[in-house]
N, C-alpha and C positions, 0 to 999 in steps of 0.2 A: 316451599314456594309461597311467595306472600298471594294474597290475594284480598278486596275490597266486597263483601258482602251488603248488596243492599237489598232491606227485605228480610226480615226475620218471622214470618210467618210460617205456618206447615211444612211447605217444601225448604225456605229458607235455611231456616232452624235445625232443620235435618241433616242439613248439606252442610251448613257450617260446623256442625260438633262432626261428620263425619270427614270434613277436609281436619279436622284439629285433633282427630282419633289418629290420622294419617301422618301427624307430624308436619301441616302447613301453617304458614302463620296467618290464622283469618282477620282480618276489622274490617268490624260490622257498626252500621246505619240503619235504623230503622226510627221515625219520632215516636212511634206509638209504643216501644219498646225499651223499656230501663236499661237492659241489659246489652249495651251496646258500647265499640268504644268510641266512638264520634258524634258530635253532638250535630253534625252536618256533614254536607258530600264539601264542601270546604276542607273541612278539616281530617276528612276521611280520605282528603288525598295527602294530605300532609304526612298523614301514618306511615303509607305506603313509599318505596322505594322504586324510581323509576327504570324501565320504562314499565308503569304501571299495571294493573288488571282489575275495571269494577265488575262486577258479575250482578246484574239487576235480576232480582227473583223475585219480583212484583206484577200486580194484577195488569195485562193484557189491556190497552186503549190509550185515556187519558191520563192516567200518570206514569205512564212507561213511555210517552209522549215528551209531558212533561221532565222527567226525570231527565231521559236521555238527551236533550236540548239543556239543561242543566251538565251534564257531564260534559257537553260538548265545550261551554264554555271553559270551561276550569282544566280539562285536560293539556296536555303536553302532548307535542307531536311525538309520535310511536307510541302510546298507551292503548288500551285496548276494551273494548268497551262490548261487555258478550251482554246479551238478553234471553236469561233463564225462562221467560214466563211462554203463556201461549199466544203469540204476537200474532198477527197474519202475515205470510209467508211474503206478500206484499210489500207490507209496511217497512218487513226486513230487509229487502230491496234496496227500498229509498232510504235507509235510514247508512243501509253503508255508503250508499253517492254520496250520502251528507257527510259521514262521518270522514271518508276519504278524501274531501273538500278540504279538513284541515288537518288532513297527515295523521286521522288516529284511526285504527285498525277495529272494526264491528264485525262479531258474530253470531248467530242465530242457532243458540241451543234446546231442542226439542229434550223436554226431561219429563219423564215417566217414572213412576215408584211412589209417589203421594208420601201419604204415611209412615209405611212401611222401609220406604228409602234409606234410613239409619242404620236399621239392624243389616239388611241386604242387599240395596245399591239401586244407585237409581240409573236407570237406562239412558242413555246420551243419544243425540242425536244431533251432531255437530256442522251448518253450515259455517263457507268463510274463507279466509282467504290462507293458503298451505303457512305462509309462514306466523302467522300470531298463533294458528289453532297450534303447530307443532309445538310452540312454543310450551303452550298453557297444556298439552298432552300430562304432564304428570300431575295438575286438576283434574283431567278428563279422568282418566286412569282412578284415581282413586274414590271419586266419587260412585265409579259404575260398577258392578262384579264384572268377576272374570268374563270378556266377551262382549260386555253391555254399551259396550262406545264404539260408536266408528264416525270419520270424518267422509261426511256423505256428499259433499260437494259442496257451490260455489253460496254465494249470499244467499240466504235465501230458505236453500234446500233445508237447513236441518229441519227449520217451523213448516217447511212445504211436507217434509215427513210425518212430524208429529201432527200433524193435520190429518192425514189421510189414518197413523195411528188411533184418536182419539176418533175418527166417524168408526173405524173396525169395530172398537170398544164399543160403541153405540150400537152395533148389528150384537153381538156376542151378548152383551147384557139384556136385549130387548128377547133373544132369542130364548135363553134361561127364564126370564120371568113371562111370556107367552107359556114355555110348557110347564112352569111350574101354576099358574092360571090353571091350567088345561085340567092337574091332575086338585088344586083346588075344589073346583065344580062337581070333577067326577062322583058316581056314587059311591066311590069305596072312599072308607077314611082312611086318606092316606096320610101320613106324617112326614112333611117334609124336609124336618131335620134329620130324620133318618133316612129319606130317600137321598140329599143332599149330601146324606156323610159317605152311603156306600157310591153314591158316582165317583167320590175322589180315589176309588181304589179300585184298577183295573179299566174303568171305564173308558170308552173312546171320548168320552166328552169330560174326561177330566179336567182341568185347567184349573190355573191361580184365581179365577174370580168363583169357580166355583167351590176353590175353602174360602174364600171370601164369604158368600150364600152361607156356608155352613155356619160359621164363627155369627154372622149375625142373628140366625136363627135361633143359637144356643143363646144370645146373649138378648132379644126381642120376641123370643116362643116364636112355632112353628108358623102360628098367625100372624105375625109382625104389628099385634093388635097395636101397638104405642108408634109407628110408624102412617103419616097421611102419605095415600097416596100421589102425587105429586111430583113429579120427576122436572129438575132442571134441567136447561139446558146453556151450555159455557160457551158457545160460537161454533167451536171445531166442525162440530155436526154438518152446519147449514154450510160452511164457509168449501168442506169437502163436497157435497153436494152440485155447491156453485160449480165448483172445478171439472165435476164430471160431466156436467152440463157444458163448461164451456170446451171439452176434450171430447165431446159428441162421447161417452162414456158410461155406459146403466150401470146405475148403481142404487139399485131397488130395493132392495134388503137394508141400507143404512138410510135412504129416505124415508122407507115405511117408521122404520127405529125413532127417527126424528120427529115422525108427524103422530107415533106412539106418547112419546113425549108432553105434545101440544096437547093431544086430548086427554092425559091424568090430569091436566090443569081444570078438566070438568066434570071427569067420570071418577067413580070410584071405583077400582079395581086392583086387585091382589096383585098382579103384573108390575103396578106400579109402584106398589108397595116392594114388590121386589130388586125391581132397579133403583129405588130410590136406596134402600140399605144397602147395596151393592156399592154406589157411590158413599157413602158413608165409609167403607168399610176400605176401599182402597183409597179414596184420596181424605178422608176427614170429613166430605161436604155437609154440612147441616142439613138435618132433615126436619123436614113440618111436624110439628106433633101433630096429633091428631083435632085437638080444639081449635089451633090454627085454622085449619083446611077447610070447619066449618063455616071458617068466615071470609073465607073467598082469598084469593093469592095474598103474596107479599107485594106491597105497591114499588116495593123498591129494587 
């Protein structure tokens, strides 16, 4: 199946060798990227055979703004225009009125797997409308493992999921590097690349972030001495938060997680040192070195 990649970055990148491992015919857009076949969304529809599919796997805001009001113009009625990134559940809303304003079909895919997505598949989470998604189903399909896709309802839904995803992961992460903190402090030397390796065998608290933990340990020492404490945060967080709020909704464990967040932006602490490599470790995100951190955030 043809498909229009735009966005060749982390997730991009991933997704497209792995649609072309599958036997799909990808072209891809990106200007910041040699290795593309289109030198514009112009000419990146030209490639493609209609009725079309661009798939935007670009940063969440102003150019996925921008981008999409760009494909709007250039599309043909019936093409189809999905939005890989982490949009607000919102914005993906309005963005199908618009889009169905001129007969071309939006959908809002929640994608999880970072990194790692290549080797083992990246988790779908697909809003929109039954016939384009059906359509585009043997994309979905081979991007995800076995299991990892489902069409979870109407506009909308899939970024309204991965929203509520990505604050989980906030509570999970913040909760791992709290007791890893805990046994920091404690008076016994503990090692927590070993305490980390036996959790993942047997333990009730096993999970994929926590060989995550492990893998960074092995690869930054038990201390994560070359790691600033420092933790980002990408919207999801706050954006879920909003939603429990306005769904009269506690959700106190991934607020506390969020406003954990705010304060490594001033404290120094081992915790955040831990989420911050945890992020690293599943999605790519850059972390502060530690020289960095002495000289106060990134302005940008």
């Amino acid at each position: 199946m043809q498909l229009g990649m735009i966005g060749l970055g982390r997730m991009g990148h991933g997704m497209t060798e792995r649609l072309r491992e599958h036997g799909h015919d990808v072209k891809t857009y990106d200007p910041a990227v040699e290795e593309r076949t289109a030198g514009s969304l112009a000419e990146l529809k030209e490639q493609l055979n209609a009725p079309r599919a661009f798939w935007m796997m670009i940063p969440a805001g102003e150019i996925t703004e921008t981008t999409f009001h760009q494909l709007l113009e250039i599309a043909d009625e019936g093409d189809t225009i999905v939005d890989g990134g982490n949009s607000n559940f919102r914005d993906s809303k309005r963005r199908d009125v618009e889009a169905k304003h001129k007969g071309i079909h939006f959908i809002d895919a929640g994608v999880s797997g970072g990194i790692w997505g290549l080797e083992i598949g990246f988790c779908l989470m697909v809003g929109g409308d039954d016939e384009p998604v059906q359509r585009l189903e043997p994309i979905f399909t081979s991007l995800a493992p076995e299991a990892g896709y489902a069409h979870v309802g109407p506009s909308g839904s899939g970024h309204f999921v991965k929203m509520v995803h990505n604050g989980i992961e906030y509570g999970l992460m913040q909760s791992y590097a709290e007791g890893f903190e805990i046994m920091e402090h404690s008076e016994y030397d503990i090692d927590a690349h070993q305490i980390s390796g036996i959790w993942r065998n047997g333990s009730v608290v096993r999970s994929w972030l926590l060989e995550l933990l492990h893998s960074a340990f092995e690869s930054h020492g038990s201390k994560l001495e070359d790691i600033a404490p420092y933790v980002e945060d990408s919207g999801e967080g706050r954006w879920t938060i909003n939603e429990a709020i306005n769904e009269n909704v506690p959700a106190p464990v991934i607020a506390a997680s969020l406003f954990a967040r705010f304060a490594s932006r001033d404290e120094i602490k081992f915790s955040a040192k831990v989420a911050a490599a945890l992020r690293n470790q599943f999605g790519g995100h850059a972390v502060k070195a530690v020289e960095r951190a002495k000289a106060g955030p990134d302005p940008r």
